[in-house]
N, C-alpha and C positions, 0 to 999 in steps of 0.2 A: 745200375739200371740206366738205359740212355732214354731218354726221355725224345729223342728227336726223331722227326717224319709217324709222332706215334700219340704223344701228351701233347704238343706242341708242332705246329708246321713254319718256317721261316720264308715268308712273300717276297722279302724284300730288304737287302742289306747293305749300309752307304758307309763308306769312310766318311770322315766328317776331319776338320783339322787336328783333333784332339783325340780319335776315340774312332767310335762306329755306333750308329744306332740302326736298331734290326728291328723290321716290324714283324712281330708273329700270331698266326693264328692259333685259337687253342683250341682242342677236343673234348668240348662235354661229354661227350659218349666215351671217353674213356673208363676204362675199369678202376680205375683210382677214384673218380666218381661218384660212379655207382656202386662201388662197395663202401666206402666209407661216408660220403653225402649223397645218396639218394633222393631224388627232388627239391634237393637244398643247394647244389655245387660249389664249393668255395676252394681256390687254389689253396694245397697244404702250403707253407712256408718252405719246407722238405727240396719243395721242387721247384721253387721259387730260386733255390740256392742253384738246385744242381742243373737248372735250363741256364741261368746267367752263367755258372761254370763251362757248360757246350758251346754256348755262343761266345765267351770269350776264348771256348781252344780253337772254334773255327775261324774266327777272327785275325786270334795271332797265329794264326797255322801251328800251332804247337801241341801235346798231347798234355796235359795238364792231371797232377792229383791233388786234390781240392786238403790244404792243409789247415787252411784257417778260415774262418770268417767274424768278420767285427765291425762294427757300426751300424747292425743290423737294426733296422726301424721296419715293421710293419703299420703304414699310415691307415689304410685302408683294403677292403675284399674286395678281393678280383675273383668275383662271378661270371663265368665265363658262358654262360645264356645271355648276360647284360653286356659284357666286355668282350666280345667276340674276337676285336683286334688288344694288339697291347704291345711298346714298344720298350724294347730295354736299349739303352741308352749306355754303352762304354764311357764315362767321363772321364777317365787318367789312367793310366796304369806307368807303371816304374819296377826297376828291378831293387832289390832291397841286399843288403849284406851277403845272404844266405845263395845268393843269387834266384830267392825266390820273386814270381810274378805277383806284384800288390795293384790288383783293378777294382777302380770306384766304379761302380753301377747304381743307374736308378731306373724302375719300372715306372713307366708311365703308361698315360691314356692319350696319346698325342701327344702334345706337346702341355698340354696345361693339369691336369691332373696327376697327382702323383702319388701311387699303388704303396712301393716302397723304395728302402735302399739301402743299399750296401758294399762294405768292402772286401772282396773276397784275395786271400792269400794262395796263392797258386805253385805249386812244386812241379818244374819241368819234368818229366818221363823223357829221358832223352834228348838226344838233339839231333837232328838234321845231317850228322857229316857223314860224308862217303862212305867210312866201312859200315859204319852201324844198319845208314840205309840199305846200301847190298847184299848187305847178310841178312836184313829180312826180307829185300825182295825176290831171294834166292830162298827161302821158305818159304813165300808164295808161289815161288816160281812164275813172278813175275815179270816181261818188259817194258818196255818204251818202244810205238812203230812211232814213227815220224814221217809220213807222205809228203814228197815236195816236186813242187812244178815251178822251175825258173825263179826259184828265190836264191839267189846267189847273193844277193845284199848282204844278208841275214843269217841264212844257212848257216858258217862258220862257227859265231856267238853263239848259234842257236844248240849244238852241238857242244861246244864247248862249255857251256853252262849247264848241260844234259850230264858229261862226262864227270862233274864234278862231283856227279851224286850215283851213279851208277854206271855200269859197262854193259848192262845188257840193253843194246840197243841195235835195235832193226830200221835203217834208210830206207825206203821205196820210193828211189829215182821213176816218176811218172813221165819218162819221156823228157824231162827238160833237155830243152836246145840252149840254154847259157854256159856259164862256167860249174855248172852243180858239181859231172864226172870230174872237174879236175881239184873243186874241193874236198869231193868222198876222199878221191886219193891219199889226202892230205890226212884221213885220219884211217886207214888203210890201217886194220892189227886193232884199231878200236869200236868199231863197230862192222855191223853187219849189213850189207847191200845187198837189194832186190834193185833190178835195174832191167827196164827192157826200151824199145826203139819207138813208140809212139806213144802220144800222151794218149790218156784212158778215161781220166779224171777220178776224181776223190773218193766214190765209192769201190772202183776196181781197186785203186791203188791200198783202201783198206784190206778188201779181201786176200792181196798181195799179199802184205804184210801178217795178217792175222794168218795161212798158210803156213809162211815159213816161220813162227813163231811156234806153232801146235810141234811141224816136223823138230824142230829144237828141243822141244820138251816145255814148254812154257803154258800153265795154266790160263795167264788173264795175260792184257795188254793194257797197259796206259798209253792213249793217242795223244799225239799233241801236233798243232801243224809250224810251220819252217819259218813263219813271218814275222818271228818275234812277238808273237803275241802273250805268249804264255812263258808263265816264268815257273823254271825247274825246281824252285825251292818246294812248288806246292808239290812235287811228288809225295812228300812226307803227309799231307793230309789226304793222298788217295791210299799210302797205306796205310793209314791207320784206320782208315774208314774199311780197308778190305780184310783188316784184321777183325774187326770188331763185326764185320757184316760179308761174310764170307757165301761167294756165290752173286752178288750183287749188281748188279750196271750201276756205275757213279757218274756224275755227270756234273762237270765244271757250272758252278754258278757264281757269276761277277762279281767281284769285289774292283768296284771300277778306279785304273792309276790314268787320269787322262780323259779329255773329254771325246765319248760316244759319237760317233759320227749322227745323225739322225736317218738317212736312212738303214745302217743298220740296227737302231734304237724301232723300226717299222718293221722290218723281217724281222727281230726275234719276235716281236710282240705279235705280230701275222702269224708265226710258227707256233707259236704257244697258243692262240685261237683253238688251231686248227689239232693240235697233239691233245686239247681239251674236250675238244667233240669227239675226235677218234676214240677216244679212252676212257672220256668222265673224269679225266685227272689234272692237276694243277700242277704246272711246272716253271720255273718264273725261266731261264734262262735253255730253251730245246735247240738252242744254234750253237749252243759253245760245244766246240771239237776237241776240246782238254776233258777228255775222259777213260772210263777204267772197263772194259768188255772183258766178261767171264769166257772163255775161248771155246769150252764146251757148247756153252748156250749159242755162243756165235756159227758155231759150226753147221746147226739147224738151220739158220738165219741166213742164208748168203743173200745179198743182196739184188734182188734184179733189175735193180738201175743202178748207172754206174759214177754217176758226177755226183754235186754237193748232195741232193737229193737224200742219197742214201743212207746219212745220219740219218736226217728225220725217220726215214720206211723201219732203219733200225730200233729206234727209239719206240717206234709206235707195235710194233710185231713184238717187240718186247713186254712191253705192258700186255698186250692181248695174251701171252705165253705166260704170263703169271709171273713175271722174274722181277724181284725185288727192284726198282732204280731209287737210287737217294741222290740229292744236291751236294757235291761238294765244293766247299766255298772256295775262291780260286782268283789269285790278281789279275789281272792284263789291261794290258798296254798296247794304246792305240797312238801311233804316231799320226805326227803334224801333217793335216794335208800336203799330198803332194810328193811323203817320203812315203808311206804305204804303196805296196805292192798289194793285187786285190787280180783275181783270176776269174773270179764271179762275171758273168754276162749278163746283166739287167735285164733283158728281153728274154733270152734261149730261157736262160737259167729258172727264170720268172715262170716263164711257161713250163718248164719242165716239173716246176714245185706246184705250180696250181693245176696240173694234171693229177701228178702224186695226190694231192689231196681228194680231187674229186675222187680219183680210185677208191682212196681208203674211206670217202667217205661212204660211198657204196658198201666197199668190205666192211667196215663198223660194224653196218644194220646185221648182215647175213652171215658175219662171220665173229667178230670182234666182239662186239655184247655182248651174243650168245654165249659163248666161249666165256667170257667172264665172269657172266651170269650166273652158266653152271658151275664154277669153278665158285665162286661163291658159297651154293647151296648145297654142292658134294664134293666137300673140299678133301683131296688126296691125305691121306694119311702117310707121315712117314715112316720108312721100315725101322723097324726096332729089331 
């Protein structure tokens, strides 16, 4: 049973030098609640084990089966009408003989209170290398698009660190005027280009790509963009998550390597305002572009704006269409002033995002609510 985006929601998640601590909210309305403590709420132990088990596979990007646990101390009840937040706390992990995961956690109340703790023994489900990943993303029949505009720094690595876990992968040259065409070249037999003569921006150059990925035969896509920001290792936590949550939008949330710039530390947190008025919904990270589109669902969905914009209008028509989105945790890496490439236009871009909003904020009331509303109170039944 996964207990995540369900018993439990995850706000907010930091490496730390040692570890990771994640602050999460918990769900008193869950049915774990109200069937077994009814007006009384007290987290079982049960799930106490297996929520620290998710947060540490999301963690160490790994798929984990929980083999042991030991040192287990319940200090005190986490009532979750009283303890609404509540942070677990990764303090060591090591690999052991077996070449099992041995990770010390402790729950806490902040920083000074402490729920419980323990040590959980963790058995890898596989690993990460090439064929294994290809063979299941050839069972989901899923890709990689990668949209790029005049990242020729980057591009190469970027690709090549892609190839190492996969071969299905879709370029959509956006009109770049640098060296991009002569480094497609260069992997010419290993992936696949979409390439046309003017740049378009971010949103066409997704629907580029999601196109020629459907004509391929390809179910869903994992997007990632060209500027080294995202690291190919995490593909293994979008498929496991599209294994376990089939049909879903997944959607990159930080696991920050590198310090934030601060104003984009403002556009997420601006983006996230405004994808919480549109929907009623909470999502810590709506700007990360390291994500997983079901291509069916996409196909409804074409975007009608064509630059950064377009995520968001995606993201938020999504939710209003009822389609599952969950956080998947995800590294990146922000280089040192000055060596970042950045395409974004402060002014244009700005104005084009805070138009987008006001649109939806209009569509929300007349159309978006509504629609969720009902969807809420005359929920579709599935064919059997």
């Amino acid at each position: 049973m996964i207990l995540k985006d369900n018993f439990y929601t995850v706000e907010e998640q930091t490496e730390t030098g040692n570890g990771w601590i994640c602050r999460l909210s918990l769900n008193a309305s869950h049915p774990i609640y109200r069937a077994h403590f009814p007006g009384h709420p007290v987290t079982p132990g049960v799930c106490i084990i297996q929520l620290t088990k998710e947060i540490a596979s999301g963690c160490y990007a790994k798929s984990f089966f929980l083999s042991g646990v030991k040192n287990v101390k319940f200090l005190r009840v986490i009532d979750p009408l009283v303890q609404q937040e509540m942070f677990v706390h990764l303090l060591s992990s090591k690999t052991d003989e077996q070449g099992r995961q041995v990770v010390s956690a402790a729950i806490k109340d902040g920083e000074t209170v402490v729920f419980s703790s323990l040590t959980l023994i963790l058995e890898p489900v596989g690993t990460p290398s090439a064929p294994a990943l290809q063979e299941r993303m050839e069972l989901l029949r899923l890709c990689v698009v990668i949209p790029t505009y005049n990242n020729d720094g980057t591009l190469a690595d970027v690709l090549r660190d892609v190839l190492r876990y996969t071969r299905s992968v879709i370029v959509v040259n956006d009109g770049a005027t640098d060296r991009t065409g002569e480094i497609l070249q260069r992997f010419a037999g290993e992936i696949d280009v979409v390439s046309y003569a003017a740049n378009k921006g971010k949103g066409y150059a997704l629907k580029r790509g999601f196109e020629r990925a459907r004509e391929s035969g390809y179910q869903a896509a994992v997007t990632m963009d060209s500027d080294g920001q995202h690291d190919a290792r995490d593909l293994e936590v979008f498929i496991r998550l599209a294994e376990t949550c089939p049909g879903s939008l997944l959607i990159g949330q930080r696991i920050m390597k590198g310090q934030r710039p601060s104003k984009n530390s403002f556009a997420n947190k601006f983006s996230n305002f405004w994808f919480l008025v549109h929907t009623g919904r909470k999502l810590q990270d709506t700007q990360n572009g390291f994500r997983l589109y079901p291509l069916a669902a996409m196909k409804q969905m074409r975007p009608f704006s064509s630059r950064y914009e377009a995520e968001l209008e995606l993201l938020v028509r999504s939710a209003w269409k009822g389609l599952p989105i969950h956080p998947a945790p995800v590294h990146v890496y922000y280089a040192p002033d000055g060596q970042r490439v950045t395409h974004f236009r402060p002014g244009k871009d700005f104005l084009r995002i805070s138009l987008l909003n006001t649109l939806f904020t209009f569509l929300a009331v007349i159309y978006g609510y509504p629609r969720m509303i009902c969807r809420k109170l005359f929920p579709v039944k599935p064919n059997t």
